[in-house]
C-alpha positions as CSV (number, residue, x, y, z in Angstrom):
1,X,45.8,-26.2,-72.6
2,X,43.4,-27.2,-69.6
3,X,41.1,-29.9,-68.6
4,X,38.3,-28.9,-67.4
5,X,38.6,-29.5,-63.6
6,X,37.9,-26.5,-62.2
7,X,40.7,-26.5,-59.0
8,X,40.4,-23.1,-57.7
9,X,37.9,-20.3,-57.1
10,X,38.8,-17.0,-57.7
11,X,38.0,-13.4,-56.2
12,X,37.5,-10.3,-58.5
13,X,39.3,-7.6,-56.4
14,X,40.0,-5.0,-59.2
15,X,38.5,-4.8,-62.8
16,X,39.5,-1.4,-63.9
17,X,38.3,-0.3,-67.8
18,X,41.4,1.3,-69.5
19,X,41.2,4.7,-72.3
20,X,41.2,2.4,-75.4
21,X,38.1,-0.5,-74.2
22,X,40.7,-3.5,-72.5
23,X,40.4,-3.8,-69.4
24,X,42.9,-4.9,-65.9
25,X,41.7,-7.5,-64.3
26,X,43.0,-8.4,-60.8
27,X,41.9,-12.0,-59.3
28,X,42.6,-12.9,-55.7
29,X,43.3,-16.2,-56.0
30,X,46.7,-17.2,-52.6
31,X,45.1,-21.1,-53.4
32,X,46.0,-21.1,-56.9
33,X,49.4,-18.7,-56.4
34,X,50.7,-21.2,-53.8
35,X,50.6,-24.3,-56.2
36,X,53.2,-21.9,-58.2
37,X,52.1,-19.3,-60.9
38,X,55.0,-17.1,-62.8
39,X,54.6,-14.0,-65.1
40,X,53.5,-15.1,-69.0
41,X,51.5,-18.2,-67.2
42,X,48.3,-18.9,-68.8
43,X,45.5,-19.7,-66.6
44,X,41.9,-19.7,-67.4
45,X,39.1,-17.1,-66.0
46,X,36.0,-18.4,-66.2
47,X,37.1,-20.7,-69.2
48,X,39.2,-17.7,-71.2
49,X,42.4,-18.3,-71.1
50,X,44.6,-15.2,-69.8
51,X,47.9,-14.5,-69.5
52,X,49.4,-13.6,-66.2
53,X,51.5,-9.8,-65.8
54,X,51.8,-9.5,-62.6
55,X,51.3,-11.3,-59.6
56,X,51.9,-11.2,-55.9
57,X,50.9,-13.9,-53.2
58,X,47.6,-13.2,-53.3
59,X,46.6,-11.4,-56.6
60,X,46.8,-12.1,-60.1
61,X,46.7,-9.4,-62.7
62,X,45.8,-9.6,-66.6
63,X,45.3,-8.0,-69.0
64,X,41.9,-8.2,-71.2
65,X,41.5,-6.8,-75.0
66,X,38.3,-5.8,-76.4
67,X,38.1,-8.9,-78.6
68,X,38.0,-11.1,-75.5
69,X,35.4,-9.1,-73.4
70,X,33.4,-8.9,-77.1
71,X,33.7,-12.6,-77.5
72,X,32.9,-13.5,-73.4
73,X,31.2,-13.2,-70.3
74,X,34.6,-11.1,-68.8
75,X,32.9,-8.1,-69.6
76,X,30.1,-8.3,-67.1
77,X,32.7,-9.2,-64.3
78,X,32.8,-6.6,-61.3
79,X,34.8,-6.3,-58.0
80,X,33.4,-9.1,-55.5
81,X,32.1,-11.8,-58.1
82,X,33.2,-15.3,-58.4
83,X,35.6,-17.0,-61.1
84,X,36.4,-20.5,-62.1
85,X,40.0,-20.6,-62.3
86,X,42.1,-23.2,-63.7
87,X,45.9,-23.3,-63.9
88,X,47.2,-24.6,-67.7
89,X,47.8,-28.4,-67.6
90,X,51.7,-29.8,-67.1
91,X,52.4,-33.2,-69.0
92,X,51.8,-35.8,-67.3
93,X,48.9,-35.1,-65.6
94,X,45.6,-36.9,-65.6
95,X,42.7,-35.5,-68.0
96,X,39.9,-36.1,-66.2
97,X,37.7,-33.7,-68.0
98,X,38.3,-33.2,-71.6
99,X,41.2,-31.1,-73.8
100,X,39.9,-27.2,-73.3
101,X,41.8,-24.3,-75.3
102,X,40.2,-21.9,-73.6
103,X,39.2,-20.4,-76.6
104,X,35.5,-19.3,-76.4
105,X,33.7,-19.9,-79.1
106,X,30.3,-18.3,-77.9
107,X,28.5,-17.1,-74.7
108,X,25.1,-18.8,-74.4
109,X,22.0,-18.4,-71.5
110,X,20.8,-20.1,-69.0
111,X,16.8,-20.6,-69.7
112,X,16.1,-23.1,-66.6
113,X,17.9,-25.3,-63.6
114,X,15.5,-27.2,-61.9
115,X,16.5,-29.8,-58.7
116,X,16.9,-33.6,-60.0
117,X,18.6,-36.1,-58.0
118,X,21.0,-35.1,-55.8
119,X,22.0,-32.2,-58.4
120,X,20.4,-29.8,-61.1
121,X,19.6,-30.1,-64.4
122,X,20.8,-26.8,-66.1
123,X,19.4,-26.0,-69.7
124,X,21.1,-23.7,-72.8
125,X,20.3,-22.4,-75.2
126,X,22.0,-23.8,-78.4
127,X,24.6,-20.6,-79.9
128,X,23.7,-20.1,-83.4
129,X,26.4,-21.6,-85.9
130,X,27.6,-24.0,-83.4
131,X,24.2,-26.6,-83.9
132,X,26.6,-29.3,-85.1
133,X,29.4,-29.5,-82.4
134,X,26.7,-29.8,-79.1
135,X,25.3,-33.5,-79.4
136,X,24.3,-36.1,-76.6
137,X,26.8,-37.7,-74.4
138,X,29.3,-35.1,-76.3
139,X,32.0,-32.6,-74.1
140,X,31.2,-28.7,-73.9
141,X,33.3,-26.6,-71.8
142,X,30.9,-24.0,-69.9
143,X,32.9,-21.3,-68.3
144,X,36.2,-23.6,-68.3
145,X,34.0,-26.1,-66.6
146,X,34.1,-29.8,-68.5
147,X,30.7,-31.0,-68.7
148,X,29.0,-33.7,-70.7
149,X,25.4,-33.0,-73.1
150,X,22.9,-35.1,-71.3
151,X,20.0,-33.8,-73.7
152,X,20.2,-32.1,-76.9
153,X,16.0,-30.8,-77.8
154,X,15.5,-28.4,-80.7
155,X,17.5,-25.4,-80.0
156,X,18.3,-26.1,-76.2
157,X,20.9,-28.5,-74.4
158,X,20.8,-29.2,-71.2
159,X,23.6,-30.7,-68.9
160,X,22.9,-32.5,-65.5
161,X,25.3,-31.0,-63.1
162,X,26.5,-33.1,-59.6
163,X,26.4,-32.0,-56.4
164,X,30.3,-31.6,-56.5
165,X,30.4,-29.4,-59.4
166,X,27.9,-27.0,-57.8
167,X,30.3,-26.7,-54.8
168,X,33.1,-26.2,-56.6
169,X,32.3,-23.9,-59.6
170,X,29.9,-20.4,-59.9
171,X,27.6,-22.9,-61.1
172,X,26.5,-23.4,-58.1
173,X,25.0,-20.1,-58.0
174,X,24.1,-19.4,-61.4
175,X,20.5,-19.0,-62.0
176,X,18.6,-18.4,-65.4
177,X,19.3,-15.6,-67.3
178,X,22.7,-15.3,-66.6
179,X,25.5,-15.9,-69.6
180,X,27.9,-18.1,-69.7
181,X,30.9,-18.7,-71.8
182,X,31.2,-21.9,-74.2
183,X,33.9,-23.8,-76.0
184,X,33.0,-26.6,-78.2
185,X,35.4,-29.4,-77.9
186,X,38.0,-29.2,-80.3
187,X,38.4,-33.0,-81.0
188,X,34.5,-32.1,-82.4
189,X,35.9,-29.1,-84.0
190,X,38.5,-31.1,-85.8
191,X,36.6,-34.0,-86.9
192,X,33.4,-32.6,-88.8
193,X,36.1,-30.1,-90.4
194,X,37.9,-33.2,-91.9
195,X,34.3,-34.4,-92.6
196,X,33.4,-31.6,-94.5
197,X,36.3,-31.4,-96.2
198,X,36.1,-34.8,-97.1
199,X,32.7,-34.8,-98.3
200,X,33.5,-31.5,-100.8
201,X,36.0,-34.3,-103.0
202,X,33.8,-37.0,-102.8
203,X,29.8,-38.6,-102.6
204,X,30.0,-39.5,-99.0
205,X,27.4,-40.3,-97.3
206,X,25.6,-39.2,-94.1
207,X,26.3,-42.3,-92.3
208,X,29.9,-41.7,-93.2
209,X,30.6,-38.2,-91.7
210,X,28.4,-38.8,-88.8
211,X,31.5,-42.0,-88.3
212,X,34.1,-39.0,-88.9
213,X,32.6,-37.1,-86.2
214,X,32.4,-39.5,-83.8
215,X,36.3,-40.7,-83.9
């Protein structure tokens, strides 16, 4: 489980494509290492969470199946690029962001980031199937990154991203075109399943399951 807060940056140093499609990835990452990281750890690469096999003082090896470089941006990594990385959450901690499984639901593009205050605003384009869960003022995790719906237009969301969060994630380079991974927020998940279910035993109205959604 993670949060959102995106701590460390991390180095691709190796990403070497196996016989049968996974692939090794190495991240060089002595920041994140030092705050303590063991073998079986999960820690979250650009908002997939990944399991650690091996690790030194300074690199972190994992390794990737095909259903997680079908399902994500990992695929499109290469030696040199920039990661968000987030180590799992311990109990106790402060959730400053939102509850993130690092469990990507879809990878959706960036069509435009334009300067507006002191930050950007960054649009997306809305994944098909997933219409429902991005809604104004609502939580989306964009490659492990917490971030709130500012706008939600037709088939395009955007987000208005801080001068901080630029610094401190690979949104600060991003431009459009490029891909990024998404995870709905599974509170959202939770609650318009529970809706739906709800509404297929009874005659509820719309006014009701948009209340189930919002709790």
């Amino acid at each position: 489980m993670f949060g959102g807060l995106i701590a460390h940056s991390g180095r691709v140093a190796e990403f070497r494509r196996g016989p049968r499609g996974g692939v090794r990835l190495v991240v060089e990452a002595p920041a994140a290492i030092a705050e303590g990281v063991a073998v079986k750890d999960s820690i979250a690469i650009d908002g997939v969470c990944l399991t650690v096999v091996e690790h030194d003082d300074r690199l972190l090896h994992f390794d990737v199946v095909p259903e997680t470089l079908d399902r994500s941006t990992l695929g499109g990594l290469h030696a040199g690029g920039r990661v968000n990385l987030e180590l799992s959450l311990r109990l106790g901690e402060r959730l400053g962001g939102h509850l993130v499984y690092g469990h990507v639901d879809a990878t959706t593009r960036i069509v435009a980031k334009r300067p507006e205050g002191q930050g950007h605003r960054v649009v997306f384009d809305v994944p098909e199937g997933l219409e429902a869960y991005v809604v104004e003022k609502g939580y989306l995790a964009l490659d492990g990154v917490s971030l709130t719906v500012a706008a939600v237009r037709g088939d395009r969301f955007e987000i208005a991203l801080i001068p901080e969060t630029s610094a401190r994630t690979t949104f600060g380079f991003k431009v459009p075109g490029d891909r990024v991974n998404l995870e709905i927020d599974p509170v959202a998940r939770y609650a318009l399943g529970a809706g739906a279910t709800y509404a297929r035993g009874s005659d509820a109205s719309s006014d009701e399951l948009a209340w189930a959604y919002e709790i």
